[in-house]
N, C-alpha and C positions, 0 to 999 in steps of 0.2 A: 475200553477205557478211553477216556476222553483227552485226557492229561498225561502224558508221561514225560518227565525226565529225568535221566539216567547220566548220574556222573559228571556234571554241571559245573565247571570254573569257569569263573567271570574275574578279570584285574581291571581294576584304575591305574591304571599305570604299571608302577611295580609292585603294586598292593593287590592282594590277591583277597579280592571280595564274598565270594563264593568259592569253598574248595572241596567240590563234589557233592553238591545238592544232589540228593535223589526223592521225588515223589508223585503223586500219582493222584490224579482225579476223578472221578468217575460222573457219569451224567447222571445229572439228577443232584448232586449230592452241594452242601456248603462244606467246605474245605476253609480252616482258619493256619495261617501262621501267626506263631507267637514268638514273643523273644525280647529281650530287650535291646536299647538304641545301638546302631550299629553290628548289629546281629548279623545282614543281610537281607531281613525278609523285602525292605524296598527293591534291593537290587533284583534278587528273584521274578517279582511282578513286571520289573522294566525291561528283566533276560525275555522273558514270556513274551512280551508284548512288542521284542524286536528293537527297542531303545536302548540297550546293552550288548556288545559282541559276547558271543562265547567264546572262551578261551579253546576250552575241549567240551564234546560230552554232547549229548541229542536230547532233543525235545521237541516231545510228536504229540502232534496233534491230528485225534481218528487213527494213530498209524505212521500218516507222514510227519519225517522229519522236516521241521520247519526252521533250524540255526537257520541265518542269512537270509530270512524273506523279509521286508520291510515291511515297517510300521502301518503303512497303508495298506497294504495286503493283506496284513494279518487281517485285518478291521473285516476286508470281502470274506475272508474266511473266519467268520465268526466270532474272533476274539476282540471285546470290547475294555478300554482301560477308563478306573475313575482315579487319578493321581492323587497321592499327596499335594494336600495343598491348592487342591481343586480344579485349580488349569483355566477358571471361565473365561472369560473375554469379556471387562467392566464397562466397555463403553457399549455395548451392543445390549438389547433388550433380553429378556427371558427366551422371549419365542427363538429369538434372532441362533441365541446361544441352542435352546433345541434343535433346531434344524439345522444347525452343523453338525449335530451327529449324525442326521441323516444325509451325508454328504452318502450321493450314487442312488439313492433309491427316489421315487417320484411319484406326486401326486396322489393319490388315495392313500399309497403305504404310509406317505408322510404323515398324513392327516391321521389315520388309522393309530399310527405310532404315537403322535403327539397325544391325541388322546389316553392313552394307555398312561404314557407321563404323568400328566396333568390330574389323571384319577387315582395312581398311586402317591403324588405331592399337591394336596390341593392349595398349599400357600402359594405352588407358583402359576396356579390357574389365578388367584386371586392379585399376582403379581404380573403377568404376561406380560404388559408392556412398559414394564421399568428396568430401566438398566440394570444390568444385573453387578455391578459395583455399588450399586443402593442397598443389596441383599443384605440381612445377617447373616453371619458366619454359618447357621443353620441351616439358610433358606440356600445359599451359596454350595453346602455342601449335597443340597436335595437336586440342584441345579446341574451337578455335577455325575450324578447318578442318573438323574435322567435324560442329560445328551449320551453319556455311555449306551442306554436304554435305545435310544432312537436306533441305532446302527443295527437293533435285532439279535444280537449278540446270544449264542450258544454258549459262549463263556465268557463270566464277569469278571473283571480281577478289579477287586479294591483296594485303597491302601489308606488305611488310618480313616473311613466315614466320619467317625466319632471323635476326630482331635475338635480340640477347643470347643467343643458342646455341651451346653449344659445337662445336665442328668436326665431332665425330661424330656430334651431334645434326641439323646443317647440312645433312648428307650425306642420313643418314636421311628429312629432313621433304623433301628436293627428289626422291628415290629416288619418296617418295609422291605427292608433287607428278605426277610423270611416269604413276604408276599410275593416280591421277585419269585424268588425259587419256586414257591408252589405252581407259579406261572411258568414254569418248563426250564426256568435259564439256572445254568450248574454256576454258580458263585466258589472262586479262591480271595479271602479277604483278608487284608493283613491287617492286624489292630492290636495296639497298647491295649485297649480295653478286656484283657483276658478272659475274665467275668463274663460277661456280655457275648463275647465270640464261642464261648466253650457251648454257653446255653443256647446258641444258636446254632451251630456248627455240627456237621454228623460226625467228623472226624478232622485232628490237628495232628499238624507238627508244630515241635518246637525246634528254633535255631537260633544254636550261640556260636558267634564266630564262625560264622558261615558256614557250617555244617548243621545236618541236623542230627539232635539229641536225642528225642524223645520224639517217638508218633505212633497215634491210634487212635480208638473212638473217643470223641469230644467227653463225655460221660466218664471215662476210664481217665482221662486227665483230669477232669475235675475234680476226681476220686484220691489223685497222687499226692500225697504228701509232701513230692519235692516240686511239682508243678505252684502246687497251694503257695508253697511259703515260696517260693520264688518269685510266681506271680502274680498271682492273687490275693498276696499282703495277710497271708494266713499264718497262724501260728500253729 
């Protein structure tokens, strides 16, 4: 297993955001959280990625338990985050913004990896050297995924690709999403876009109120009845 964690509270304070996440990834595989606003699944991805303390509870990655290793650590050991909200750096160029993900690696790999980029988005091949504050919200969110991408990452956690994207845009960045994975990298992606995640996903959880509800094969949710009309605006 790639991903484990087991019995998971995270607080804001005295608000208890997380009260015993448990789930599991496995390599190879896309893993979707679902839920609606203030569900958790943000905090989840930010527990993962070292940007939230754990209250109580493990989360291991290969095995080791990783609570308490920093954000920059994680990144060495594999794990790559694309935020809500996209994170870029406006005044700096495309390239500028790629190659901070490659912050530690050098020379060929860089090159190597930017290619890889620039092949799976080719708007920001055709963008490289424009600020990436000039971006559309699209090209920003392509931007975003692939400085994640630079750092080589065994695990992707995404959160939200698909906000404020138009439908054709929607299609396109989950199209890539899926290329990722065929390419070796195991993706946890959190997304409003339920629809879209399920048909792309091997397998979800769902979380309300910081627990989770419901989990299994992506296919088997789509299937649910209380998934549909909850989330999927099915009747």
């Amino acid at each position: 297993m790639l991903l484990e964690l087991a019995d998971v509270h995270v607080h804001y304070g005295k608000i208890a955001a997380l009260k015993g996440i448990s789930l599991a990834v496995d390599e190879g595989e896309i893993v979707t959280l679902i839920g609606g606003n203030g569900a958790g699944k943000t905090t989840t991805l930010k527990t993962i990625s070292g940007l939230r303390p754990v209250v109580s509870g493990t989360i291991r990655l290969h095995g080791e338990n990783i609570v308490g290793i920093a954000p920059h650590k994680l990144v060495g050991m594999g794990v790559a985050h694309a935020p809500e909200g996209r994170g870029i750096f406006p005044g700096m160029t495309v390239r500028e913004n790629l190659e901070i993900g490659a912050y530690g690696l050098r020379g060929g790999a860089v090159r190597s990896d930017l290619d890889r980029a620039l092949n799976l988005f080719p708007r920001l091949k055709e963008r490289i050297k424009q600020s990436a504050g000039t971006l559309s919200g699209g090209e920003q969110q392509m931007l975003a995924i692939g400085r994640a991408l630079m750092a080589r990452p065994r695990l992707l956690l995404l959160d939200e690709p698909s906000m404020g994207l138009a439908p054709k845009l929607v299609t396109q960045v989950f199209e890539t999403i899926t290329e990722i994975n065929n390419q070796g990298t195991t993706i946890l992606v959190v997304e409003q876009n339920a629809a879209q995640a399920l048909q792309r996903a091997h397998r979800a959880y769902v979380i309300e109120t910081g627990r989770v509800v419901i989990e299994g094969q992506a296919s088997e949710l789509q299937a649910s009845d209380e998934v549909r009309k909850a989330y999927l605006g099915e009747d």
